[in-house]
LUMDREN-754442 format. One record per residue: z, y, x of N, C-alpha, C in turn. Coordinates in steps of 0.001 Angstrom, whole numbers, padded with zeros to 6 digits, always signed. Layout:
ZYXZYXZYX;...
END
This chain:
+008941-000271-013374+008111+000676-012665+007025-000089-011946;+005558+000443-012109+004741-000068-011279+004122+000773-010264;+003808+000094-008935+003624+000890-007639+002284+000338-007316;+001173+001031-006765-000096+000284-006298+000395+000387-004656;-000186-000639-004475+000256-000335-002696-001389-000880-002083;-001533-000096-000861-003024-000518-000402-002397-000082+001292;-003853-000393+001914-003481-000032+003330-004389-000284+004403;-004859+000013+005340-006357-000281+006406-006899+000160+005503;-007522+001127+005388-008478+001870+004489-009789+002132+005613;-009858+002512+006677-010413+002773+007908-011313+004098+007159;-012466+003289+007712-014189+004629+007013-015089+004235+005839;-013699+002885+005073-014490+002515+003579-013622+003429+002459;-013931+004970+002803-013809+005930+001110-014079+005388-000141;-015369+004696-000321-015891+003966-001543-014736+002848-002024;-014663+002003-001159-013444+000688-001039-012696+001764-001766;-011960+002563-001273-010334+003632-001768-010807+003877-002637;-011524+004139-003178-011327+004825-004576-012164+003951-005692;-012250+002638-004893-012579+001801-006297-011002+001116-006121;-010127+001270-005365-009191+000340-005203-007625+001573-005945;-007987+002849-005949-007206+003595-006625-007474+003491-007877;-009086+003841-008376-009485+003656-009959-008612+002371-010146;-008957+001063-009523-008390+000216-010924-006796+000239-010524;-006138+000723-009604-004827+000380-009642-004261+001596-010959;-004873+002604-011195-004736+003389-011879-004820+002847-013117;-005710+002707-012965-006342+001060-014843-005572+000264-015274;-004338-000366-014021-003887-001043-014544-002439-000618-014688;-002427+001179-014677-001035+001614-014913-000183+001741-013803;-000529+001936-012437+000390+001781-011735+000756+003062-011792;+002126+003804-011188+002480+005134-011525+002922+005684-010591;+002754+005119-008936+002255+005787-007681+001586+004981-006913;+001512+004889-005889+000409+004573-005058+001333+004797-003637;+001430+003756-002847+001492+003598-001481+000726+003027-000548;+000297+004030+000617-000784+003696+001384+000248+003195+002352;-000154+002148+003342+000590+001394+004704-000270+002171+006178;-001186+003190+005922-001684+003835+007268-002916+003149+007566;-003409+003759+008385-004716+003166+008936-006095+004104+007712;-005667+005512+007212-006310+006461+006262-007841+006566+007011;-007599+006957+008342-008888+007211+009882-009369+008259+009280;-009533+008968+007863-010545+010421+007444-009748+010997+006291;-009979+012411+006381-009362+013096+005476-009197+012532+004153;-010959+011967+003718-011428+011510+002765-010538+010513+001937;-009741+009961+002666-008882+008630+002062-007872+009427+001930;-007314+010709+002451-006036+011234+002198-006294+012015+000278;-007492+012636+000444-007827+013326-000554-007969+012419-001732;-008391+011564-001519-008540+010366-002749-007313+010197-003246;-006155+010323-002532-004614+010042-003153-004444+011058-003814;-004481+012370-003622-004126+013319-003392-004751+013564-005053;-005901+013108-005656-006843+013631-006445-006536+012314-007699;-005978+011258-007110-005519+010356-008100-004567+010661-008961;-003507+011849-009204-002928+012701-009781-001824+011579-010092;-001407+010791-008788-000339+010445-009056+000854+010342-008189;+002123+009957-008159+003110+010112-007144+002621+009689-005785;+002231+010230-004630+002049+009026-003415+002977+009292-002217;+002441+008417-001331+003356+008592-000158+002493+007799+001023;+002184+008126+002140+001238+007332+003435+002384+008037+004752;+001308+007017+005062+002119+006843+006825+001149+007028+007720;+000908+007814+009089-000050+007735+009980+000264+006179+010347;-001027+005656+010436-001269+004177+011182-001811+004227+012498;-001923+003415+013675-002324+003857+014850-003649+003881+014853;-004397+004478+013972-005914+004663+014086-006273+006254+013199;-004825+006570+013533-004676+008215+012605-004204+009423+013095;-004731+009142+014371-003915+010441+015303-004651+011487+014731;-006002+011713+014762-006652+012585+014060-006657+013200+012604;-005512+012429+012017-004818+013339+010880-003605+014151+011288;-003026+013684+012016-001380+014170+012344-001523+015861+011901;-002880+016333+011906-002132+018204+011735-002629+018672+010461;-002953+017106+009489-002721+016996+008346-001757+017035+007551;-000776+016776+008097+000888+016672+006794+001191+017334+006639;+000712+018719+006898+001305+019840+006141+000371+019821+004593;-000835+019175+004372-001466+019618+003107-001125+018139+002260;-001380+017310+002669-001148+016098+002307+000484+014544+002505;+000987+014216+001548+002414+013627+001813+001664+012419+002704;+001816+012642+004048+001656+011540+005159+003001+011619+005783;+003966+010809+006541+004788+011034+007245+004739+009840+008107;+005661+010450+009164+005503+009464+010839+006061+007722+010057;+005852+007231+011018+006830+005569+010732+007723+005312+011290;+008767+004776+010703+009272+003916+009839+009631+005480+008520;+009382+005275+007817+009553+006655+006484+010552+005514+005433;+011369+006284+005316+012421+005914+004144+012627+006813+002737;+012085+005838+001641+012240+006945+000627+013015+005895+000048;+012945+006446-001485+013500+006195-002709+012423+006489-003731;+012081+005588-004772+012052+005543-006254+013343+004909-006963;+013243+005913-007893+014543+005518-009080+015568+004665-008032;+016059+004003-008440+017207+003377-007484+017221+002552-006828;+015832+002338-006268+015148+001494-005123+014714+002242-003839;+015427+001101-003066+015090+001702-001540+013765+001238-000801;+013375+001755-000208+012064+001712+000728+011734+001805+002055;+011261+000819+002623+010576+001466+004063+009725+001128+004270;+008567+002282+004576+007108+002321+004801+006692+002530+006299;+005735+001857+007213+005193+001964+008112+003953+000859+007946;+003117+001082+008862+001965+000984+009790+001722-000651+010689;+002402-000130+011731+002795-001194+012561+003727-002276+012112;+004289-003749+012324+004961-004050+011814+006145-004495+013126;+006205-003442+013365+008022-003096+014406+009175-002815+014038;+009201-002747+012537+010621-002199+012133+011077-003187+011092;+010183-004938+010880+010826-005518+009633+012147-005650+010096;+013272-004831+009621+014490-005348+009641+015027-004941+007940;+016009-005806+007869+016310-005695+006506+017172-004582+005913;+016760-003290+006279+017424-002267+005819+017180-001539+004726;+016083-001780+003910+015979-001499+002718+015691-002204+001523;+015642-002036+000139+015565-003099-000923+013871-003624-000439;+013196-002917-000062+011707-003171+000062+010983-002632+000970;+010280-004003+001974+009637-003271+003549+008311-003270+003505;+007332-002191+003343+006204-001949+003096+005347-001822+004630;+004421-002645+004726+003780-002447+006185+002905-002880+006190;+001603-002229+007082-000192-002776+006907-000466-003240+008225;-001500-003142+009287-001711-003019+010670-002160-004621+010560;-002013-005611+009839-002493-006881+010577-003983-007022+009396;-004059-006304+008438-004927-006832+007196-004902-007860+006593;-003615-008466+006919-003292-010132+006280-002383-009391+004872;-002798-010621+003669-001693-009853+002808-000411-010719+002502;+000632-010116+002997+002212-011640+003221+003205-010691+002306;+003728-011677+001551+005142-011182+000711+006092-012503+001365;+006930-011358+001227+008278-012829+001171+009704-011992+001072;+010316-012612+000380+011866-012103-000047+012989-012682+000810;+012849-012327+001599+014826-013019+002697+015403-011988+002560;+016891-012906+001640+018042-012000+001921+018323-010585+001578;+017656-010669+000462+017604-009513-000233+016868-008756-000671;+015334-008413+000578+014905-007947+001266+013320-008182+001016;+012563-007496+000067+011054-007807-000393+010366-007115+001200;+009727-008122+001673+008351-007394+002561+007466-007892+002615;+006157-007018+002447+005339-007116+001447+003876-006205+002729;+002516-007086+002585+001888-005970+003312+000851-006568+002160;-000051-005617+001676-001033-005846+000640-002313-006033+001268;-002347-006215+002682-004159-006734+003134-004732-005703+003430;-005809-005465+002883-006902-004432+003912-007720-003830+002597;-007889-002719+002353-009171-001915+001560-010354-001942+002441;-010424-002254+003487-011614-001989+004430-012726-003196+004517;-012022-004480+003985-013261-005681+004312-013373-005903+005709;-012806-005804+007045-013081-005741+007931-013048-007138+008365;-011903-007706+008761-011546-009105+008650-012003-010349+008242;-012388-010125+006821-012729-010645+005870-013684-009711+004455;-014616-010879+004008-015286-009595+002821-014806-009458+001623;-013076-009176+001820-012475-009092+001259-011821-007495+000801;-011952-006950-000569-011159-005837-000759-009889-006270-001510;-008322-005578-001019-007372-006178-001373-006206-004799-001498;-004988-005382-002738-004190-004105-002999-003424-005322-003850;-002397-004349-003959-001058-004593-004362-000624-003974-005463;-000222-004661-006778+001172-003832-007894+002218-004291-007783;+002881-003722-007902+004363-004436-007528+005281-004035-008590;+005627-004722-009314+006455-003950-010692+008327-004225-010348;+008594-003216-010133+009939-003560-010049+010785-003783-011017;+011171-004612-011653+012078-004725-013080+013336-004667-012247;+014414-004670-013829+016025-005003-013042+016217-006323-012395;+015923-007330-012799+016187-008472-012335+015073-008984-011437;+013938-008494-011461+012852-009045-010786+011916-008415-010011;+011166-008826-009267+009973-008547-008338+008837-009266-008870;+007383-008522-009333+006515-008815-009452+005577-008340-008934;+005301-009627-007747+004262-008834-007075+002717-009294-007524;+001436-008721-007800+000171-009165-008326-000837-008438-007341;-001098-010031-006764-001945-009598-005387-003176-009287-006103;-004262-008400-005691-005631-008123-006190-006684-008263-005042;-007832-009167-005434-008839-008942-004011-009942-009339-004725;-011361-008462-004308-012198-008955-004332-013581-009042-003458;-014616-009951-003412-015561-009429-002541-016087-008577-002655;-016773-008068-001343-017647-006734-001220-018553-006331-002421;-019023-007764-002656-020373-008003-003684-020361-008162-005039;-018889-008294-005650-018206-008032-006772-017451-007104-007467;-017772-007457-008415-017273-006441-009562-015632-006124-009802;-015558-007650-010318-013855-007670-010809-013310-008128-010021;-011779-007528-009964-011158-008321-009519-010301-009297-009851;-010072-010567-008247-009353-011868-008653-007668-011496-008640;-006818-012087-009177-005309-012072-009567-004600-012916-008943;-003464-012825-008056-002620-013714-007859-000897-013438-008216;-000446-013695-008768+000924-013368-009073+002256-014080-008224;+003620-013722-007620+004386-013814-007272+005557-013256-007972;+006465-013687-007944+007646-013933-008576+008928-013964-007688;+009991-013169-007608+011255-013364-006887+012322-012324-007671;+013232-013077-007774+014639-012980-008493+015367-011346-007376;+016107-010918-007998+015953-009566-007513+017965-010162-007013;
END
């Protein structure tokens, strides 16, 4: 199964939906936002990508909150499931504890994987360029035995994007 994961989206709409098109391109078969949406506009872009998603208000999203009734946003720490993988999605990063197969979280715009103890957590960087003039997202293919994570970033001023791949034994 492949998952696009993105997150800090802020007031770059354009960024989101060049960063949904290619996660879409390259087959991913939902899409997880880490919060930080700030406009409808980034909710609707998921919403219109016609594929599975799931977001989190980030603390720069109070002004969606009386959004989740039209759009799948929910509070943080959010616990789902794909197929027989566990999940936890938030925003802030206050809840890495190792309670699910995989800890999804945005709020710093740095992009860090690392596997302890079971336990993939994973924040995919920033769609916004803010930080850095950097646009950045995440696939994450879950096999049975493995984690593949394929970092994506590119500059503001570019076309394609650059590839980094990670690897951890499941």
């Amino acid at each position: 199964m492949k998952i696009g994961i993105l997150s800090d989206s802020h007031l770059k709409s354009d960024y989101t939906k060049d960063v949904i098109d290619f996660l879409k391109k390259i087959n991913c078969e939902y899409l997880i936002h880490a919060g930080d949406l700030c406009m409808e506009k980034n909710l609707q872009l998921l919403e219109e990508s016609e594929l599975k998603y799931i977001a989190v208000f980030g603390n720069n999203d109070r002004n969606l909150l009386n959004l989740s009734f039209k759009y799948n946003i929910k509070q943080e720490p959010y616990y789902f499931k794909i197929k027989d993988t566990t999940f936890k999605l938030m925003h802030l990063p206050y809840y890495l504890t190792p309670d699910s197969q995989i800890v999804i979280f945005g709020h710093t715009h740095i992009f860090e994987c690392d596997y302890k103890n079971k336990t993939l957590f994973l924040n995919p960087g920033e769609v916004c360029a803010r930080e850095k003039p950097l646009i950045e997202c995440v696939q994450l293919e879950v096999k049975e035995k493995e984690y593949i994570i394929s970092r994506y970033f590119k500059n503001i001023n570019e076309i394609n994007f650059t590839k980094e791949e990670y690897k951890y034994e499941r």
